[in-house]
N, C-alpha and C positions, 0 to 999 in steps of 0.2 A: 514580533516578540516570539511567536511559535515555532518561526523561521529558526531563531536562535538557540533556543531550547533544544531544540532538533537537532542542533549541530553539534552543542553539545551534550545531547543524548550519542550520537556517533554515527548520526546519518549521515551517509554523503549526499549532494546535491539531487542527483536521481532516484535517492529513495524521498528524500522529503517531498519531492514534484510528485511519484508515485502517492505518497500518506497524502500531503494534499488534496489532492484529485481524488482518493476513495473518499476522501472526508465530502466533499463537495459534492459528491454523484449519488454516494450511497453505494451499496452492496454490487459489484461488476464480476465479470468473468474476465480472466486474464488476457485474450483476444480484446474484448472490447477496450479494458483499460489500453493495450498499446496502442487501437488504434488512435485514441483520443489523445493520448498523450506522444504517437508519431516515435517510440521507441518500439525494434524487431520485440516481438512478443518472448522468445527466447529470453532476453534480457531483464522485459517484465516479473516474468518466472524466478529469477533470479533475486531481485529486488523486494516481490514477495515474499519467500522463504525467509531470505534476512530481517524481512518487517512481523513476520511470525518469531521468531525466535526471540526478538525482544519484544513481542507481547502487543504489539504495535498494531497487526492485522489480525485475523479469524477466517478462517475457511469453513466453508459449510457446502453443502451440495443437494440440489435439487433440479429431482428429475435427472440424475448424472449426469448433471452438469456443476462443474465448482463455481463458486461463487465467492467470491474476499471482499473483506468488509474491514475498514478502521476500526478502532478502537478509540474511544473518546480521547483526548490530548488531555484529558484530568488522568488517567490514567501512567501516564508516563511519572517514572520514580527518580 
């Protein structure tokens, strides 16, 4: 069901894998998320920005280092 919602929120397939997987792990660094999820880290970068924009992620940083985090699926409008 979230899957769907998702889709149509106007995820594509790679961001929803992306929002699942922080949902599931909790707060990552954009290196880590690609490598668990086996997408060039470049790309994850990508998929991030656009899950920021619609509200979907949150970046924080510690220790400078970044960090992104989901955004609860109650949240989605």
């Amino acid at each position: 069901m979230l899957q769907q919602i998702l889709h149509d929120f106007g995820l594509n397939e790679a961001e929803i894998t992306t929002y699942n997987e922080l949902l599931a792990s909790g707060p990552q660094t954009a290196g880590k998320l690609a490598k668990s999820l086996g997408f060039p880290r470049s790309s994850v970068y990508g998929f991030l920005e656009d899950l920021g924009k619609k509200g979907l992620v949150v970046e924080s940083q510690k220790e400078k280092v970044k960090l992104f985090e989901a955004e609860r699926p109650e949240k989605i409008n």
